[in-house]
N, C-alpha and C positions, 0 to 999 in steps of 0.2 A: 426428598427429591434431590438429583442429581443438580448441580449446578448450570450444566448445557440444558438441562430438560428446565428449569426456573428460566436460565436466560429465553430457551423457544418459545414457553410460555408467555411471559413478558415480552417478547418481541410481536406475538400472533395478536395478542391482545390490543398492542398498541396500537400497530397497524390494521386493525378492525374498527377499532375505535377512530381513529384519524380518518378513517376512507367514508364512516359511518356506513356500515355494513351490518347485519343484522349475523347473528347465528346462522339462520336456514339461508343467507344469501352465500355466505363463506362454503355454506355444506353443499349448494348448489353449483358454485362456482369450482370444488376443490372433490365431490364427489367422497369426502369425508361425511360421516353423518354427525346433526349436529350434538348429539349428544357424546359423540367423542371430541368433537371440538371444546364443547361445554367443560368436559373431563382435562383437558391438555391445558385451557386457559386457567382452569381452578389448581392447575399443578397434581392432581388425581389421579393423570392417565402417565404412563410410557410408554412415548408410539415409536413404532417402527419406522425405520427410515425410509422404508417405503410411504409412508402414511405425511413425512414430513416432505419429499420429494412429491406427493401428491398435492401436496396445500400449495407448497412456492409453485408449481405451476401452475396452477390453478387461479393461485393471486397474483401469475407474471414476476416474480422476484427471484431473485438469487437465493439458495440452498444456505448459502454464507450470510445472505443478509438476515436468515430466519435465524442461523445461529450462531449472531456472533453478539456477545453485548455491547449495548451502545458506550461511545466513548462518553468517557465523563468532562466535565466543564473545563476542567484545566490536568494538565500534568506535568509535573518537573522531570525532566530526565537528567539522574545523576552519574559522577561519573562511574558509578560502580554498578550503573545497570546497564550501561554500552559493553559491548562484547564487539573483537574486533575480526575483523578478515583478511586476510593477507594475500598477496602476491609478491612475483618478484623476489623472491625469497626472502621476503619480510620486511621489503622494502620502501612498498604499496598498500598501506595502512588505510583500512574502509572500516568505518565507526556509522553501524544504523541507526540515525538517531532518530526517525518515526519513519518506521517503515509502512508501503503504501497501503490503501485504505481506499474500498471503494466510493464510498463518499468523499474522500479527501480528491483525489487525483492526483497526488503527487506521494515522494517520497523524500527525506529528506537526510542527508550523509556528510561528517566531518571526513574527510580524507588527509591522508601524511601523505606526504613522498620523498624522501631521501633524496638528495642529490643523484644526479643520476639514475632513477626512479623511473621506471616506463612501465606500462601497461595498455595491453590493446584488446579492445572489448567489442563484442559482438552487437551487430544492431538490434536498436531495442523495435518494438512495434511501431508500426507507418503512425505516423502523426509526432512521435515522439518528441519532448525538447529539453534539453541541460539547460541547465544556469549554475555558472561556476562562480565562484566570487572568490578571492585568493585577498588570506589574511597576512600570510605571512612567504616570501619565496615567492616562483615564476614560475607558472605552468604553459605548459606548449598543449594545445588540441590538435590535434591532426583528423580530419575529414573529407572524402573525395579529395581533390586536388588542393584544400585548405590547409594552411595551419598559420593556428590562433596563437599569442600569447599576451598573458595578462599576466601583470605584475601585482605585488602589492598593493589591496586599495583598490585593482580594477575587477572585470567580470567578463566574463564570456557569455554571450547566451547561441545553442545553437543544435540543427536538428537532429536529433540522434536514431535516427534510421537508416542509419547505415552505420558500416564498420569503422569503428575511432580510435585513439588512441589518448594517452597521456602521459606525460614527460616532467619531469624535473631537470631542466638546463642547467643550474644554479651550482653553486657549491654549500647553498644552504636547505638545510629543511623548505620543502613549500608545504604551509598550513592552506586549507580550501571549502569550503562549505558545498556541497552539489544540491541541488536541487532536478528529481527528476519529474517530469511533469509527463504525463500519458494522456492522450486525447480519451476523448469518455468514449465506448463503446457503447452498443446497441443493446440496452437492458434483453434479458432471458424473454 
């Protein structure tokens, strides 16, 4: 069995069991029968993506929550599994270090920026909110008629629904941790 089709498996099952759901309630609810539900929990069947797009609606969930596997307990992120992004022509250094997650609701990023380092970003979704925290250097926020700056040791916090910007004033490196935070949306 496929690894995606193990993780669907183990995910249908869990969440059958947690809701205590019977077989013929899942087959009644998802319009699957249950002897293919029987087959896709036992890992026997490969269903069609139609069949998988049938069950999450069926049981109101996301497509992604059927198949994604669940995080594990703990994870170290080292530095040889950040992979970096650039702007500015290499000046604006973006390191994903848990990228978001719909159970989580956030996301979370070391950022560089060179002295004289700018970058201006597009609004994220209504609700949205930064938390910047500046380890090392001075960042500037720019928003609506705002602008922030936090030094070493301070933090920004602030709503990122609309168009921003960031700045390196300094003549040093600023080191910065972001945190992006998204309001929850209205489950499927």
């Amino acid at each position: 069995m496929s690894e995606i089709n193990q993780t669907f498996s183990n995910n249908l099952k869990q969440y059958r069991e947690k809701k205590n759901l019977s077989l013929d309630k899942v087959a009644d609810l998802t319009g699957v029968s249950k002897s293919m539900l029987a087959q896709i929990e036992k890992g026997t069947a490969n269903p069609t993506i139609n069949t998988v797009w049938k069950i999450a609606n069926g049981l109101k969930m996301s497509f992604t929550e059927l198949m994604t596997a669940p995080e594990e307990d703990f994870e170290v992120v080292t530095q040889e599994k950040l992979s970096v992004l650039t702007e500015d022509d290499g000046h604006y250094r973006n390191y994903p270090i848990f990228p978001f997650n719909d159970q989580r609701g956030f996301e979370i990023y070391r950022i560089e920026l060179d002295p004289g380092a700018f970058l201006q970003a597009e609004a994220h979704p209504i609700g949205t909110q930064e938390f910047i925290t500046v380890f090392s250097g001075v960042i500037e926020v720019q928003f609506l008629e705002q602008k922030l700056q936090a030094n070493n040791g301070e933090a920004i916090r602030f709503k990122a629904d609309t168009s921003h910007s960031y700045h390196n004033p300094s003549d040093e490196v600023a080191t910065v941790n972001m945190v992006i935070w998204y309001e929850p949306q209205q489950n499927i």
